[in-house]
C-alpha positions as CSV (number, residue, x, y, z in Angstrom):
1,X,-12.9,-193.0,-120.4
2,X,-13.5,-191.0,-123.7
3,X,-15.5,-187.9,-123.5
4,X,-17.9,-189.5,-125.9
5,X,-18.3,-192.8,-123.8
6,X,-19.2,-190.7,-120.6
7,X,-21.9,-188.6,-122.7
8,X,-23.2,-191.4,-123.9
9,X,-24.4,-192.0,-120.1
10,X,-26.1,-188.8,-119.9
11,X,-28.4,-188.6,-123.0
12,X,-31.1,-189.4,-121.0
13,X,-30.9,-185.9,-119.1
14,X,-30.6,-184.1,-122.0
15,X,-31.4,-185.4,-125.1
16,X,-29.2,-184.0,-128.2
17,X,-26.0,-182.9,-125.9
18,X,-23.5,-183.9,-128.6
19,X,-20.1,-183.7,-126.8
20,X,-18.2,-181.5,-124.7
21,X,-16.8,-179.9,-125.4
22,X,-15.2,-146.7,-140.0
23,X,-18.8,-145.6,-140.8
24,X,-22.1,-146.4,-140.0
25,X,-24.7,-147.0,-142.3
26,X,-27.7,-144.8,-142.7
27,X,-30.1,-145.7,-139.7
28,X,-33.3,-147.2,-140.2
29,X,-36.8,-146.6,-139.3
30,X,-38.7,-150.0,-139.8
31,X,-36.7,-153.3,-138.3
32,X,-35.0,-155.1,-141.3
33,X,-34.9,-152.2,-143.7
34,X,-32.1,-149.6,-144.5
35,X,-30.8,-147.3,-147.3
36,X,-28.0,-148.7,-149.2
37,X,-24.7,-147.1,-148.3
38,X,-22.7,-145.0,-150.5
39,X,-20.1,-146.5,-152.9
40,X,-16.9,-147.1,-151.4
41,X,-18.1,-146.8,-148.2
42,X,-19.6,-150.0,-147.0
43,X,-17.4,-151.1,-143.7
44,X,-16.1,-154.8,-143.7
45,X,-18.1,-157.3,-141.7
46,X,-16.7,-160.3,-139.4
47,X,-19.1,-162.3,-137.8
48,X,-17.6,-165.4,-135.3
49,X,-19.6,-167.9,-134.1
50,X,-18.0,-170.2,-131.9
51,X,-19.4,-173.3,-131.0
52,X,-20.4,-174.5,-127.3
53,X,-18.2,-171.5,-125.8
54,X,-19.6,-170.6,-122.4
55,X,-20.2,-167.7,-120.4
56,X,-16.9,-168.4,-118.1
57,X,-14.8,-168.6,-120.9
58,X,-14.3,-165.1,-122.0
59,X,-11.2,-164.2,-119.6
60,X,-9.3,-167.3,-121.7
61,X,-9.5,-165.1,-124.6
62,X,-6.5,-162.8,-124.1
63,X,-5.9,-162.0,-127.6
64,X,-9.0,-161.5,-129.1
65,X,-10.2,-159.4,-126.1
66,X,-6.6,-157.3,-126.6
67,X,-7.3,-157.1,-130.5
68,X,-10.8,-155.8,-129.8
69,X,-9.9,-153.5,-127.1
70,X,-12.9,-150.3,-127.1
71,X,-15.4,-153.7,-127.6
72,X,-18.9,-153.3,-126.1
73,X,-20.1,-156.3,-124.3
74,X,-23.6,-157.4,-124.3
75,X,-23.9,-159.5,-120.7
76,X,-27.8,-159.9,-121.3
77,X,-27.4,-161.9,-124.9
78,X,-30.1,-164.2,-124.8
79,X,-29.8,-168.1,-127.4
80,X,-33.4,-168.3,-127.8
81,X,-33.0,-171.9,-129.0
82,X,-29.4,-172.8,-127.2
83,X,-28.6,-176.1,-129.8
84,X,-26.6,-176.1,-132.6
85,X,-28.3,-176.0,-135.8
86,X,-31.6,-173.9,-134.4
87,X,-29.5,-171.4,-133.2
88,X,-27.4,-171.0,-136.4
89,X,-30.2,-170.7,-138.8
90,X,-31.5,-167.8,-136.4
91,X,-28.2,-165.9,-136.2
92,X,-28.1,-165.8,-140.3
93,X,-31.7,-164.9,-141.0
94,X,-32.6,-163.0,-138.0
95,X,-35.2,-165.2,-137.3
96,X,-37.1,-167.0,-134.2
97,X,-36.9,-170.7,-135.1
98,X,-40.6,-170.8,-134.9
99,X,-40.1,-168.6,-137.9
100,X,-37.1,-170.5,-139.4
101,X,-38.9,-174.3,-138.8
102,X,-35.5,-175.2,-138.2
103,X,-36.0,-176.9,-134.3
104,X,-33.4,-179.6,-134.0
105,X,-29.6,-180.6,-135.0
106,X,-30.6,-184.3,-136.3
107,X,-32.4,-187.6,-135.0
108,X,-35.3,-186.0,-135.6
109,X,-37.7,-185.5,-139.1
110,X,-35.8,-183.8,-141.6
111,X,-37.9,-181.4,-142.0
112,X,-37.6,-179.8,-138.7
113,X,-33.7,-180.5,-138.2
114,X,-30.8,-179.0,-139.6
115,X,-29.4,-178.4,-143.3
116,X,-32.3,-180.7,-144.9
117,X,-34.8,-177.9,-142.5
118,X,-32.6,-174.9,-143.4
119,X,-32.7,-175.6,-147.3
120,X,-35.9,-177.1,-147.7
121,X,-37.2,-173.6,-146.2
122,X,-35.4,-171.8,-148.6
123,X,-33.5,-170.0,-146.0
124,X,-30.2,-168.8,-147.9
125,X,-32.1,-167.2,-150.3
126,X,-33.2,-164.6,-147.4
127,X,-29.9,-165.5,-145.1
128,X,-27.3,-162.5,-143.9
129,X,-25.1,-163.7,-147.5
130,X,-27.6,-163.4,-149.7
131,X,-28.6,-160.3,-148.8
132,X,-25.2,-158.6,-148.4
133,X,-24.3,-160.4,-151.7
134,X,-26.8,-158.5,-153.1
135,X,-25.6,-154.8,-152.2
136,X,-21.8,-155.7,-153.6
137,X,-20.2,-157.6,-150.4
138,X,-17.9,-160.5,-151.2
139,X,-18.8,-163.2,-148.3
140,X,-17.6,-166.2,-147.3
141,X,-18.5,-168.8,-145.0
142,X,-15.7,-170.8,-143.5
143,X,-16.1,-173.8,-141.0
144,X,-19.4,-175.4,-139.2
145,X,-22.3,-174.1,-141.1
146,X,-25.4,-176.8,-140.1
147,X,-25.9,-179.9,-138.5
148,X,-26.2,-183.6,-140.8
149,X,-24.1,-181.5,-144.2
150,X,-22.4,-183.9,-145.1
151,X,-20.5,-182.2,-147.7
152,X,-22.0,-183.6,-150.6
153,X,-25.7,-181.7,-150.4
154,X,-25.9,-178.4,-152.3
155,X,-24.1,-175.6,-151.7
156,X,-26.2,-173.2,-149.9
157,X,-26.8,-169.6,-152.1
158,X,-25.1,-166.2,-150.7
159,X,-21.4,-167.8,-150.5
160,X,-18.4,-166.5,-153.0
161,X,-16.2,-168.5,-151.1
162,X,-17.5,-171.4,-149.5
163,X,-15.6,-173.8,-147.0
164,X,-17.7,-176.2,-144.9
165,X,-16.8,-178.5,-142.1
166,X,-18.6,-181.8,-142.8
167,X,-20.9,-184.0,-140.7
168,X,-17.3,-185.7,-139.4
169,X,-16.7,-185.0,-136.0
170,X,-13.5,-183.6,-134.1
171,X,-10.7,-181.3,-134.7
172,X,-8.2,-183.4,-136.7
173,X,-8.1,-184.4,-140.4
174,X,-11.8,-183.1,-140.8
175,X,-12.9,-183.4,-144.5
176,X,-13.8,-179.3,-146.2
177,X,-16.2,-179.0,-149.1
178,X,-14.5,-176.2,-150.8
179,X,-16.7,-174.3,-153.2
180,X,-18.5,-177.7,-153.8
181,X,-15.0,-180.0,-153.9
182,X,-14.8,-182.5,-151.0
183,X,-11.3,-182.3,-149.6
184,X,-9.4,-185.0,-147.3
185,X,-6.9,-183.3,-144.9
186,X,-3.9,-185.3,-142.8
187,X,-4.9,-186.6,-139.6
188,X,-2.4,-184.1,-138.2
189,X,-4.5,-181.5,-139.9
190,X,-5.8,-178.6,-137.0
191,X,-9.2,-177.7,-137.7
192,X,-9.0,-174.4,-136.0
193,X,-5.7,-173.8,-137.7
194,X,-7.2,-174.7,-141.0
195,X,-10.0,-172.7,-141.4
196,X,-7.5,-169.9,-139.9
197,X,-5.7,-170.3,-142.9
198,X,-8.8,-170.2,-145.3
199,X,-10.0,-167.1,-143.7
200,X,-6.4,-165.2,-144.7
201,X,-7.0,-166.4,-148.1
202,X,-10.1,-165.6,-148.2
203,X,-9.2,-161.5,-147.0
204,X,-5.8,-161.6,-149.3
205,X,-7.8,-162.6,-152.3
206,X,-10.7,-160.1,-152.3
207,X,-10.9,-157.2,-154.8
208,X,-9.5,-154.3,-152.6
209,X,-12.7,-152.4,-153.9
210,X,-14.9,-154.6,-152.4
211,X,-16.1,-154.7,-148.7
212,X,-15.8,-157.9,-147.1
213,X,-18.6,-160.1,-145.1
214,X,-16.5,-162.8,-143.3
215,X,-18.5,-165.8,-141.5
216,X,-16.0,-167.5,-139.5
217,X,-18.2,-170.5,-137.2
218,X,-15.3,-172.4,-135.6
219,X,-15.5,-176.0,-134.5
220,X,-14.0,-175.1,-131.1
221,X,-14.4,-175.9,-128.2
222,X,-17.3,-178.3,-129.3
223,X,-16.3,-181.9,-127.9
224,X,-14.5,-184.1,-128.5
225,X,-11.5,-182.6,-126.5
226,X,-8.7,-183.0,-129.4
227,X,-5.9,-180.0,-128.5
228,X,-2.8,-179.1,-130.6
229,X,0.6,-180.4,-129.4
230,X,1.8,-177.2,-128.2
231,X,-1.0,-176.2,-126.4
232,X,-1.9,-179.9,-123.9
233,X,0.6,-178.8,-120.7
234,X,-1.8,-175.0,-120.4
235,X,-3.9,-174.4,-117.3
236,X,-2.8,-177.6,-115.7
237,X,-5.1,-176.9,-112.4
238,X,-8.0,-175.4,-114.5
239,X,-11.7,-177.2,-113.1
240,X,-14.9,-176.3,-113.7
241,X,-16.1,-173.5,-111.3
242,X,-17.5,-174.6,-108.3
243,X,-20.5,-172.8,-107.3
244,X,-23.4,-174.0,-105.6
245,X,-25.1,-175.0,-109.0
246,X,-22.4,-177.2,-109.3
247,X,-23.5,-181.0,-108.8
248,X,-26.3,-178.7,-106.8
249,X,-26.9,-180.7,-103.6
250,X,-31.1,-180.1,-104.0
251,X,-32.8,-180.4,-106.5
252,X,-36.1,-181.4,-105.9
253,X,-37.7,-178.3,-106.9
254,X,-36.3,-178.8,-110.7
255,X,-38.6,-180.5,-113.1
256,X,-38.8,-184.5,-112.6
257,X,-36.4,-184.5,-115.5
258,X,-33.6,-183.0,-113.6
259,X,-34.9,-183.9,-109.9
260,X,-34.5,-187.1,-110.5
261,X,-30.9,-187.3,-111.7
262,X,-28.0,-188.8,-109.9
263,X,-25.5,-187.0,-107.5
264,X,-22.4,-186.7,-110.1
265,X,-19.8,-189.7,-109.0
266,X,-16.2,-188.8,-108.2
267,X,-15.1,-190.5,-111.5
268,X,-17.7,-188.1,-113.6
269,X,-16.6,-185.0,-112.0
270,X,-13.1,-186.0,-112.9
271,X,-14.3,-186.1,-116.2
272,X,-16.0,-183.3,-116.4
273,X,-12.7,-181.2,-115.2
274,X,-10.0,-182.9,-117.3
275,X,-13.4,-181.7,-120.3
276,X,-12.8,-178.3,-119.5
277,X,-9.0,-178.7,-119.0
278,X,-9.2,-179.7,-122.7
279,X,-11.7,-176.9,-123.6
280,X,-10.0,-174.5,-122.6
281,X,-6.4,-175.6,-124.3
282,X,-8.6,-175.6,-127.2
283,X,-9.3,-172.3,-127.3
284,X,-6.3,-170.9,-127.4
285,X,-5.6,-172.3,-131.3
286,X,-8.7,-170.2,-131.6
287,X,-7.8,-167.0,-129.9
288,X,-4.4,-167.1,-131.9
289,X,-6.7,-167.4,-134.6
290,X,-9.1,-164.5,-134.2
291,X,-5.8,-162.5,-133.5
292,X,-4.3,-163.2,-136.9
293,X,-7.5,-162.3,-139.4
294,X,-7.8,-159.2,-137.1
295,X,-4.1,-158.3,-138.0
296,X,-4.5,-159.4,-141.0
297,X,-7.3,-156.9,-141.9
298,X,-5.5,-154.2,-140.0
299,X,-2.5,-154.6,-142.0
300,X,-4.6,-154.4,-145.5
301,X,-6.0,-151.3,-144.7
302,X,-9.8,-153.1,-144.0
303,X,-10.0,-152.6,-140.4
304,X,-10.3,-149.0,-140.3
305,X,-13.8,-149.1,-141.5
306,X,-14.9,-152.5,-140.3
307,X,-17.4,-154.2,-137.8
308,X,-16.9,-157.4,-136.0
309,X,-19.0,-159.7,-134.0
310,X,-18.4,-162.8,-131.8
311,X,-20.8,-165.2,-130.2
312,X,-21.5,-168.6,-129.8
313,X,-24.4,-171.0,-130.8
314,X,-24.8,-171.6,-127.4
315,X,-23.2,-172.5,-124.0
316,X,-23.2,-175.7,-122.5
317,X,-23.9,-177.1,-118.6
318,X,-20.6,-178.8,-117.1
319,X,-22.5,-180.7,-114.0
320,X,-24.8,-177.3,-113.0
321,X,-27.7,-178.6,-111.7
322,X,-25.8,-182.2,-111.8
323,X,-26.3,-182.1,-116.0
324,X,-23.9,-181.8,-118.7
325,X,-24.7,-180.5,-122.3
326,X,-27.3,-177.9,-123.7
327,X,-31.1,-177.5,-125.2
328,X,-31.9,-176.6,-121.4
329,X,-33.5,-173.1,-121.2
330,X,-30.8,-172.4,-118.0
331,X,-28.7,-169.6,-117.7
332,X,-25.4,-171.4,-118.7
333,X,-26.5,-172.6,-121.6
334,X,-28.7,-169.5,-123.3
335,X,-27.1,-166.6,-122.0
336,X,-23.6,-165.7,-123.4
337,X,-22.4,-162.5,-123.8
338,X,-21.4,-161.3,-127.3
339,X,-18.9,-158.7,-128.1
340,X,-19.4,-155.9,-130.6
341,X,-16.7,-154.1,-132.0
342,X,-17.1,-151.2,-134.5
343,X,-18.1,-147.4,-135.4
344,X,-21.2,-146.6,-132.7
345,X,-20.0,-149.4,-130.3
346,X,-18.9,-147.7,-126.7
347,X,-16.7,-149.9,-125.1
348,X,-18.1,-151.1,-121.7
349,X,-21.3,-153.2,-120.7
350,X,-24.2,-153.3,-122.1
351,X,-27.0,-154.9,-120.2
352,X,-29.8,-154.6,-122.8
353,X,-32.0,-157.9,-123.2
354,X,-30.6,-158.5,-127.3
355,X,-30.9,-162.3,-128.6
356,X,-29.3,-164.0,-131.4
357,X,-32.4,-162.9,-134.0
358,X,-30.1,-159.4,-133.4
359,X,-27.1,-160.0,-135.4
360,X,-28.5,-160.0,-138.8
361,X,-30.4,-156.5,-138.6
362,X,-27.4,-155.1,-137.2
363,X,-25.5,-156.4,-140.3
364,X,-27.8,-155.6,-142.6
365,X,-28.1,-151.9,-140.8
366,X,-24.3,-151.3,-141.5
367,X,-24.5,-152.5,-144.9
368,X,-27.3,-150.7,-146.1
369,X,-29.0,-153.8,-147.3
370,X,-32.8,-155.0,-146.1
371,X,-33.2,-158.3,-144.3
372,X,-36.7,-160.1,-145.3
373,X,-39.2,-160.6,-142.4
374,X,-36.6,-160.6,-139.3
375,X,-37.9,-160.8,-135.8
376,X,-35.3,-159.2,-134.0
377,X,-33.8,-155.3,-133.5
378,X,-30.5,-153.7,-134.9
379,X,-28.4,-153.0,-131.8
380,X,-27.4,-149.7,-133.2
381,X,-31.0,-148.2,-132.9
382,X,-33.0,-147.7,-129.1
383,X,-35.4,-150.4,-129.7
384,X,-35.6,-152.8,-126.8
385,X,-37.6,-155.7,-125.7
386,X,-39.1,-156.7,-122.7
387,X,-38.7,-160.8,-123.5
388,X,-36.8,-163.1,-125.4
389,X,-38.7,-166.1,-126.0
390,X,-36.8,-169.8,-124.9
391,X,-37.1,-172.8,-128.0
392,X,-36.6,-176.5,-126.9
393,X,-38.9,-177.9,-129.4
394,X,-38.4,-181.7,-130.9
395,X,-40.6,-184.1,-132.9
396,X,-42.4,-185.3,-130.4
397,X,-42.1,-183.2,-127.4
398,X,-39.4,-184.4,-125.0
399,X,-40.3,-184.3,-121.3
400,X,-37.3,-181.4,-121.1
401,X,-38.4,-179.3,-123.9
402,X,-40.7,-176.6,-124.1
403,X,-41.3,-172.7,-124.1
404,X,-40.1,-170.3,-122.6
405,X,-39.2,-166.6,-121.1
406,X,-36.0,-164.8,-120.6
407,X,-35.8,-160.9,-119.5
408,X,-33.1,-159.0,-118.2
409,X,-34.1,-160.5,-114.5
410,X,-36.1,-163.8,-114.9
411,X,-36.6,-166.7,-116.8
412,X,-39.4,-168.8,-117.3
413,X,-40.0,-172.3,-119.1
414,X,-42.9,-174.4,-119.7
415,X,-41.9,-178.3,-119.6
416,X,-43.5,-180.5,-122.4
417,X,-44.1,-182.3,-118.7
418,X,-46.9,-179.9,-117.6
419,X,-44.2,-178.7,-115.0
420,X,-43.1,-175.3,-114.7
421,X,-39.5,-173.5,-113.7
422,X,-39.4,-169.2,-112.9
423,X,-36.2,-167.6,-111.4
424,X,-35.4,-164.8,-110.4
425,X,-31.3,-163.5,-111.1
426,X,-31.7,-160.6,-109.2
427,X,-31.7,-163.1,-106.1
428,X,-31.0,-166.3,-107.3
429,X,-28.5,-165.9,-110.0
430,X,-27.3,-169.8,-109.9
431,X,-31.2,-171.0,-110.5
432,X,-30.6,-172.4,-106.9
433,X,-34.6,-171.7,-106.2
434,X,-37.7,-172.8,-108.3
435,X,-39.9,-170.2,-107.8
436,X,-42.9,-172.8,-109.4
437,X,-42.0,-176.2,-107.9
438,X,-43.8,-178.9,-108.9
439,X,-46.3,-180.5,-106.7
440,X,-46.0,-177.4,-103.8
441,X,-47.4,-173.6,-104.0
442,X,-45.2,-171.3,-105.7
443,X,-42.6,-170.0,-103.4
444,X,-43.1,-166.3,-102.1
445,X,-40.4,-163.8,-101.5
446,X,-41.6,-160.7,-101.3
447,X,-40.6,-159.6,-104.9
448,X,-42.7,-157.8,-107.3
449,X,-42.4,-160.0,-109.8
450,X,-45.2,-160.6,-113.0
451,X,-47.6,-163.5,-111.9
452,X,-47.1,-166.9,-113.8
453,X,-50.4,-165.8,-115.2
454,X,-49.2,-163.5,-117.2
455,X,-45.9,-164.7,-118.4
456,X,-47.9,-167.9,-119.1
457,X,-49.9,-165.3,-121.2
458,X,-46.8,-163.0,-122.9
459,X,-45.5,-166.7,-123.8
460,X,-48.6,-167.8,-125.8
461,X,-48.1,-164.3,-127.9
462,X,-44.2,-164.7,-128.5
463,X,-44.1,-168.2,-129.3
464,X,-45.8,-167.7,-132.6
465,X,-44.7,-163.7,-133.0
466,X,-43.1,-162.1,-136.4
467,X,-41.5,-159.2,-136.8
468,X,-42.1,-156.1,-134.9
469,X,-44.6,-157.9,-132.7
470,X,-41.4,-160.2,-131.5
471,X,-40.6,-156.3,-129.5
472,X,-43.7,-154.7,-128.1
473,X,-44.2,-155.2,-124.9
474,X,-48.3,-155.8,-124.0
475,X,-50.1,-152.4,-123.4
């Protein structure tokens, strides 16, 4: 059975899974604001955003990790809307999507879902290449930018080099706009190795005098499982990890939506392995990949003074919980941990609560350029948070979408439904326990822990906040 045929069966449990998949600028005072750099001596920036990578994944990234070695990991890097296109428009702008309007990938009202949401909004104009444009960066974007482009929409402002994966799906012969030319490629044609290429060009071909911002969003390991030649005989035993989330044997005390799904059947979990079999092959192009441009910048000379970021859109369940995709609020799918290499970066952990609204005023910090009206904190300053607010919000209101909480130790959602979920990761780090089951008194453990009543109340203030008021904690 195809991995899309086997989705298909599981769109009622969550609805819009699409496949399986060196200086430092000056610091700033106010979020979103910073003096421009000196000439000469802006670093070059590479942001990668993968696309459905999960938290797991990180060890089958040999290369990069190697490459990058003196990294700092962020473990506590919160997707506060884990789909697609909601979570790309926040990582460029900076911005909570209740602040971006973008909500949704597609099959919903334009105007809240992807591109047609991004443009209409004006968002480029105010996006991370816009504003480095605009303090002498040459950027390009290369590969997935939004949901439903097509490749024949406009061209989005802040790009000198622009190369865009279209609406088609897969790895293989997948049609480019190139600076506003739509380009067929041989069916033999590797995504991942494609957009490789285009990101060499894209460094060999920049005025040595200018710094570089490099937005690299692969298509990998996004579904459908397509995997070079060389690569299809690696990790032959590889499964998904079997914890006790895994096809969780109870889960009555999950929201109706997810109590009432199915056991998976022996045929789906075969699926689901021979998935990530395929996932994980398909990440090696991609590790090779990341290896090269950072070679490549190391052997021009650019890596010396250079920053470089990698995360993911989001992560993506693989039967936790018995479900298999994203926009879920769980652990799996909003929580993956970014690495940040670059001047003031100690390699190690970091276990700061930091969200996706974080990237761009951490760019714009090292470039010395000023973001418009972002919500989130530079990760080079001490600001911190106490909450990231969670996004599942479609036109109408699904039964499994809602609003949410995620701190370092808890998250908390509010279902659409009426129905309410709270963990607690210091205990319960596999969601095992619904600390608010429906229908039954909440469960008492003997933790201090905030009431509902007042994460039901820090919700209300965060789901509409802007700006600095998206990092003060109450009181």
């Amino acid at each position: 059975m195809s991995m899309g045929s086997w989705m298909g069966n599981r769109r009622a449990v969550l609805t819009g899974a699409a496949g399986l998949a060196a200086t430092a600028a000056a610091p700033v005072t106010r979020i979103g604001e910073a003096k421009r750099a000196p000439a000469g001596s802006q670093p070059n920036i590479v942001l990668i955003n993968m696309d459905d990578f999960r938290q797991t994944d990180w060890p089958y990234m040999p290369r990069t990790l190697k490459a990058l070695a003196g990294a700092r990991m962020f473990n506590n890097y919160i997707i506060d809307a884990p789909l697609c296109g909601p979570s790309r428009a926040s990582l460029l702008t900076g911005r909570y999507v209740h602040n971006t309007g973008v909500f949704w990938n597609e099959g919903a009202p334009d105007e809240i879902a992807g591109y047609s949401a991004y443009m209409d909004r004006h968002l480029d104009r105010v996006s991370l290449g816009r504003v480095l444009q605009r303090v002498g960066y040459r950027t390009g974007m290369i590969g997935k930018f939004m949901n439903v482009y097509d490749g024949t929409q406009a061209q989005p402002a802040g790009w000198d080099r622009w190369v865009a994966v279209t609406r088609s799906r897969g790895h293989l012969g997948v049609p480019l706009n190139i600076d506003g030319v739509l380009t067929d490629y041989p069916e033999d044609a590797y995504a991942t190795d494609v957009l490789r290429d285009f990101c060499l060009d894209f460094i060999n071909t920049a005025p040595e005098a200018d710094p570089l911002f490099l937005y690299f969003a692969s298509t990998a390991p996004h579904g459908p499982v397509e995997v070079r030649r060389q690569d299809r005989k690696a990790y032959p035993g590889a499964i998904v990890e079997r914890t006790e989330a895994f096809d969780e044997q109870d889960v009555s005390d999950k929201p109706t939506h997810v109590s009432t799904v199915e056991p998976l059947a022996a045929g789906l979990i075969k699926n689901i392995d021979d998935s990530q079999r395929g996932r994980l092959q398909m990440l090696i192009a991609l590790d090779e990949a990341i290896e090269i441009i950072l070679n490549r910048l190391r052997g021009l000379g650019r890596l010396n003074n250079a920053y470089v970021f990698i995360t993911s859109d989001n992560g993506l369940m693989l039967g936790q919980h018995r479900l298999i995709g994203k926009a879920v609020p769980y652990d799996m799918v909003s929580r993956v941990p970014m690495l940040a290499w670059g001047h003031g970066f100690v390699e190690g952990t970091d276990a700061r609560l930091v969200s996706t609204v974080d990237i761009a005023p951490t760019i714009a910090q090292i470039a010395g350029a000023r973001l418009k009206k972002p919500d989130g904190l530079s990760l080079l300053t001490k600001a911190r948070r106490d909450y990231v607010p969670l996004q599942l919000i479609s036109e109408p209101l699904l039964p499994g979408n809602g609003y949410g909480l995620r701190s370092e130790r808890l998250m908390y959602f509010e279902y659409a439904s009426g129905q309410r979920e709270l963990y607690d990761y210091k205990y319960d780090p596999l969601e095992l326990t619904n600390l608010l089951p429906p229908g039954q008194p909440p469960v008492v453990t003997g933790a201090v822990l905030p009431t509902p009543e007042f994460l039901s109340a820090r919700l209300a203030e965060l789901r509409h906040c802007r700006g600095a008021r998206c990092l003060a904690a109450p009181g």
